[in-house]
N, C-alpha and C positions, 0 to 999 in steps of 0.2 A: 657965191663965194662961200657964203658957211652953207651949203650942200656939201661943197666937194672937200670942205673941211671933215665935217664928219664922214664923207665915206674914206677920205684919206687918213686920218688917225687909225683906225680898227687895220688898214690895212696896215700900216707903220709896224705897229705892233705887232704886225702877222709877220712881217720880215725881218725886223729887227729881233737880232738872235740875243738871247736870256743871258744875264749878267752872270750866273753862276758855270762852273767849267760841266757839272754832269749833266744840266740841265742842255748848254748848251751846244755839248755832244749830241745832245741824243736830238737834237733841231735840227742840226746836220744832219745826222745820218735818218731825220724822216726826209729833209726835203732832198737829199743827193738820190733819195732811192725813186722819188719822182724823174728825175731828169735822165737817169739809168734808165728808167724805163720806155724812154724811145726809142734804144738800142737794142735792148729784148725785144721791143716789138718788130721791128725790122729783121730783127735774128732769127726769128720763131720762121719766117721764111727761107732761111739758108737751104733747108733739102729742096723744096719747092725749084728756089729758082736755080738750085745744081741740075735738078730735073729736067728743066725746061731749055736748058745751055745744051743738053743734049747727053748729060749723064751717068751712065748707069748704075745700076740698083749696087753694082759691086763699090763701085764710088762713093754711094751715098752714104753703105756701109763704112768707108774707109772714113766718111770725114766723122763717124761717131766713135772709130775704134782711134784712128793715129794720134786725135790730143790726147788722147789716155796716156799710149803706150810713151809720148813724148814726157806726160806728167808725170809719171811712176817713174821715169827715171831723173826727176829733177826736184823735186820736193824735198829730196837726203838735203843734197845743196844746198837748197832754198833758207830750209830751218838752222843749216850754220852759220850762213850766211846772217840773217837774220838774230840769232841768239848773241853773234857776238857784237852784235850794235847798241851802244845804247838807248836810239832813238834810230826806231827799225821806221815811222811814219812816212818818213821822205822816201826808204826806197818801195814801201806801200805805192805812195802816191803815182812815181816813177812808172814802175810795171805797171799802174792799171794806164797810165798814158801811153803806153809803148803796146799793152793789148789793145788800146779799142781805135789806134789810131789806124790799125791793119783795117779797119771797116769803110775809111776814107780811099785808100788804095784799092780794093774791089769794086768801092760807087765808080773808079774812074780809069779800072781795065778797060772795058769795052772799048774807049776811046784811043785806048795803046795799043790793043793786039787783036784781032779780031780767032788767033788761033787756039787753040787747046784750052779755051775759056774755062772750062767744067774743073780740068786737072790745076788749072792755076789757084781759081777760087778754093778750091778745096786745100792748095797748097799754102795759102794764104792762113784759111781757117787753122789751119794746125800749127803753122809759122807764131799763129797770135796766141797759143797755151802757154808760151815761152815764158813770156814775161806773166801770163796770166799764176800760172803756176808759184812765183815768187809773189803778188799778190793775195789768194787766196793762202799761202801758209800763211801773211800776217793776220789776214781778217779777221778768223775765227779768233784767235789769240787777244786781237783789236779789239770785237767786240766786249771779251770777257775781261780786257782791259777795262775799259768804262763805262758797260751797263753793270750797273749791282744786280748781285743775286736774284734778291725781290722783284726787281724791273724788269729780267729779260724777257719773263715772257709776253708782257705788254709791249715791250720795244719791238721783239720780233716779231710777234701777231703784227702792228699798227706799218712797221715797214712793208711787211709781206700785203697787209692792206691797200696802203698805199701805193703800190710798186705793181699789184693788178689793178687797181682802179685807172692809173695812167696806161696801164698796156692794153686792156680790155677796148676803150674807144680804139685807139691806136691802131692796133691789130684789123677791130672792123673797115675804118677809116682805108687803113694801106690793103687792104684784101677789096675794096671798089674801087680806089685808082688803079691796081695794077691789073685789073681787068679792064679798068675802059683806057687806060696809056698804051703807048705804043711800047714794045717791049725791044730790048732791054732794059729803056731811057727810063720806065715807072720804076726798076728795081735801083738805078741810079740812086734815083732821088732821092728815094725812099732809105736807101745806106747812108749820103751826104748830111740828109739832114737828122737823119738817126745821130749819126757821129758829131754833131755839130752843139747839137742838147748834150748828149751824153760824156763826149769828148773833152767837150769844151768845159761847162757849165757843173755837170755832174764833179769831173775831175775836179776844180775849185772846190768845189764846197767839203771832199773828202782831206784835201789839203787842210782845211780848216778844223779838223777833229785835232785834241788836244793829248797827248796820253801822257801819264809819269814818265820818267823815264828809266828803264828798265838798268838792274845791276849789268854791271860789263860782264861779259863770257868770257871775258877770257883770263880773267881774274879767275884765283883759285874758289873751289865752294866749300861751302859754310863744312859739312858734313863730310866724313871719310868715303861715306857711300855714294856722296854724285860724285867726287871727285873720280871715284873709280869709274863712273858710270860713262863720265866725258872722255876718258880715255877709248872705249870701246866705239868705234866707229860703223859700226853695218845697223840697218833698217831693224834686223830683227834685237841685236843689242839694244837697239832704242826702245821695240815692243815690251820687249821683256824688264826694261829696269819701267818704262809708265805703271806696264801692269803690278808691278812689285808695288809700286805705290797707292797704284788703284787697282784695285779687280775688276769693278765693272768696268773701266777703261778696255781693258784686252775683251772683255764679254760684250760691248757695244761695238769694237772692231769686228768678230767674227760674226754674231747676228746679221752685222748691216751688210758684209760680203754676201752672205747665203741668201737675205732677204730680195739685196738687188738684182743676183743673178740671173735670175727670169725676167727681171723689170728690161736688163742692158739688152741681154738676147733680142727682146722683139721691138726694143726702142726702133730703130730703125723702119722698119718693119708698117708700121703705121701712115706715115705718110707715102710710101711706096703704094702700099694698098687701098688709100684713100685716089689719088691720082691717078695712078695708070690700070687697078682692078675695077675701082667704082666710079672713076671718073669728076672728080673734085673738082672744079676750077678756085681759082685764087681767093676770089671773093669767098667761096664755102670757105676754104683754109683759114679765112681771115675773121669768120665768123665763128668756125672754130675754137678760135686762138680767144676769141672774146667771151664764148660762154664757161671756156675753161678758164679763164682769167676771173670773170662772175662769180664765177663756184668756189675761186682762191677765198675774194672777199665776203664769200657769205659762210665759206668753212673758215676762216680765222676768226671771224664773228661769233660764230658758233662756239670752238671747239676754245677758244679765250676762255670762254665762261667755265666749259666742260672743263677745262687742264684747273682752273681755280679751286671747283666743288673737289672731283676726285682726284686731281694732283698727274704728273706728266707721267709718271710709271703706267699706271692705272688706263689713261686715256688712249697709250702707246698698245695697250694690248689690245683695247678695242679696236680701235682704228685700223693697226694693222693686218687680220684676215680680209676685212672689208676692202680696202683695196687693188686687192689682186684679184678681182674680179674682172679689171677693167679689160686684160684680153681675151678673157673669157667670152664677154659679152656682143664685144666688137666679131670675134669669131662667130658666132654661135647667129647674130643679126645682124650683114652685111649691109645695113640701111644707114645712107648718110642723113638720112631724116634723126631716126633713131641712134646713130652713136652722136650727132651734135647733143642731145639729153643725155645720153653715158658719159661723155667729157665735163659735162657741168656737173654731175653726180661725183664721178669716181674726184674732180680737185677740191667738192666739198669735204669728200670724207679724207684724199690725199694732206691735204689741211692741218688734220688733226695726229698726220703720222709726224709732218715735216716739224709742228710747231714742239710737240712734247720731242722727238729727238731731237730737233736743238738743245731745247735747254736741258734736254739732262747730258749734251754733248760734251756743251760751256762747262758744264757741272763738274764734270771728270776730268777735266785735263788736268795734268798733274803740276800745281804748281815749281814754278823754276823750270818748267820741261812743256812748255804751251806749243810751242813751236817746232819743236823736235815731233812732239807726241801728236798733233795735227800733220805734221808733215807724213808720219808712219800711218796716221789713217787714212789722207788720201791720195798716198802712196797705192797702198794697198786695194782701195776703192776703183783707183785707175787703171790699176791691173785687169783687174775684173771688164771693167767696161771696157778695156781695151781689146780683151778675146774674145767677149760673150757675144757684142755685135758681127763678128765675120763670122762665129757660129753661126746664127740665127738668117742672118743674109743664106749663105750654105746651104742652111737646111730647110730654108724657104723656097732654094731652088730645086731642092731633090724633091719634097713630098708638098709643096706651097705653102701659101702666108698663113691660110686660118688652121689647118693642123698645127703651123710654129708656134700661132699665137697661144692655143691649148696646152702646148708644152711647157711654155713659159709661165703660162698662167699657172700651172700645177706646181714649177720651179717654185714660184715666188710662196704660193700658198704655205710650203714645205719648210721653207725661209721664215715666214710668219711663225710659225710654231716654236721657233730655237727662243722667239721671246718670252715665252712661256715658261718651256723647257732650263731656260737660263736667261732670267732677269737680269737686265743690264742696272736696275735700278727697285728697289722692292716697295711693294705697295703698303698701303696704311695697313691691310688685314692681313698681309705674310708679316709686318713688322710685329705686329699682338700675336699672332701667331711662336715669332722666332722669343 
């Protein structure tokens, strides 16, 4: 009895959530991103098993390009929708129920239709950006709601942490069942009980995050200038009064367009040419999925420390040439021996790009305009991703995958330079400098 007393105290403590509200947002949002991540992990399969349904490379494209073009036209929405609430949380919570419940409904196609499998999933996948899209305007916003300044970038590292240390087994784990299951019934299972964690469990604990509650929108503002500002209703009105406020704001929109461009083009692109060029079975993809998830947790570990000494401007210019290598490489050595080491390399150093653009993301949004001015950037984001995958499909078909991949790679390199060319945030020695 007093064994299991003390192993149950430590654990009490481990569950029971912190009496204070920041503290014990931020408990939430580490252990929600645990339970999120059975979902990822199941997800990181989606081209895979459209593959294996029977199809094509032009489809596989389409389910990377149509949530785009579906998000870019929904986000304007989203952010009014949102701004004029004063507690945006509930329809937070809402959308991300209504995105990932679509993943319950594909575990249990197979069992309904046995026709056009490949077109439905796919139409499912896009079907679930709907709500996702009203979701993602609040988060970012959420986040900068109730992590401080000084915390985000520990909050973000230690999520991102946690969120591949769960996906990482995961991933392994579901890439040796659905090799040795019988197929479709491993990819079943593997969705139900994704959704089950993540759906269920996950959704809860996001419900439980606490935020102020935001001034009514629809209430007039403080200032002659946003007032005019509300009146003006199109995307790029909205670009244009963030930027007014911020600079680096509109300078970390066009950076991050130019930078992804090559990244979207050949996303697709990868697991086409893993599978049907090199010949991958599930279990490789699954092992994949796991040393790129490794690399998350050993580059957030890393590049944490690195963002502290020289600050996130600074780590952002590093980090960024470095990883547009990764098509490069994959081109250049066709070896699935050798790109599973390129994948845990290129999310060590990916790491260090994701975690300093966050927080100098949080940084610039223009307050009283969080959710307008999120929704304009990934508005704009989804544009991009939504053309540059049927490009790169196209043009993988006229001249093949590893010339596209080279293109891309050269795109992104090009992109890397505009943070140079035009800091989105300036370092300690342009500051002594200015």
């Amino acid at each position: 009895m007093r064994i299991s007393q003390r192993l149950s105290t430590p654990l009490q403590r481990l569950l029971r959530a912190p009496d204070r509200l920041a503290e014990r947002n931020t408990y939430y949002l580490y252990l929600e991103v645990v339970f999120a991540g059975f979902l990822a992990a199941a997800g990181s399969f989606n081209a895979a098993y459209v593959l294996r349904l029977g199809g094509s490379n032009a489809l596989v494209g389409l389910m990377s390009s149509l949530p785009a073009l579906a998000a870019s036209l929904l986000y304007i929405p989203s952010a009014r929708v949102l701004e004029r609430r004063t507690h945006y949380m509930p329809w937070v919570v809402w959308s991300l129920f209504l995105a990932r419940v679509g993943y319950l409904i594909i575990a249990l196609l197979p069992m309904i239709t046995g026709r056009i499998l490949p077109e439905l999933t796919v139409a499912l996948l896009v079907a679930m950006n709907v709500p996702s899209v009203l979701f993602s305007t609040g988060w970012s916003p959420m986040l900068s709601d109730v992590i401080a300044p000084r915390a985000r970038a520990t909050v973000l590292a230690w999520r991102s942490i946690l969120s591949s240390a769960t996906i990482a087994p995961l991933i392994f784990f579901a890439g040796r069942w659905l090799d040795r299951a019988a197929f479709p019934m491993n990819y079943q299972w593997m969705y139900a009980l994704g959704w089950l964690a993540s759906g269920g469990i996950g959704i809860y604990l996001v419900s439980r995050i606490r935020v102020e509650p935001q001034a009514d929108a629809t209430q007039p503002r403080r200032t002659p200038i946003d007032k005019t500002r509300r009146e003006k209703g199109t995307w790029l009105d909205a670009l244009r009064a963030a930027a007014d406020e911020n600079r680096g704001f509109f300078r970390i929109v066009v950076n991050t367009l130019l930078f992804n461009l090559g990244a979207w083009m050949v996303g697709p692109l990868f697991i086409i040419f893993y599978v049907r060029e090199l010949g991958a079975t599930d279990g490789w993809v699954g092992i994949l999925g796991t040393l790129a998830h490794v690399g998350v947790i050993a580059g957030y570990w890393l590049w944490r420390r690195i963002i502290r000494r020289t600050g996130e401007a600074r780590s952002l210019l590093i980090a960024a040439p470095l990883v547009c290598i990764h098509p490069l490489l994959v081109a250049l050595v066709p070896n699935l021996t050798v790109i599973l080491f390129v994948e845990f390399l290129i999310n060590v150093i990916a790491a260090g790009v994701n975690l300093s653009h966050s927080v100098i993301f949080l940084e610039l949004l223009p307050e009283g305009r969080k959710h307008s001015s999120t929704a304009v950037y990934s508005m704009i984001m989804n544009i991009g991703a939504f053309v540059c995958p049927l490009i790169g499909v196209a043009l993988a078909d006229r001249i093949g995958i590893a010339p596209t991949l080279l293109i891309g790679a050269a795109m992104r390199l090009a992109g890397a330079a505009l943070f140079f060319l035009l800091p989105v945030k300036q370092t300690d020695s342009q500051l002594q400098v200015a």
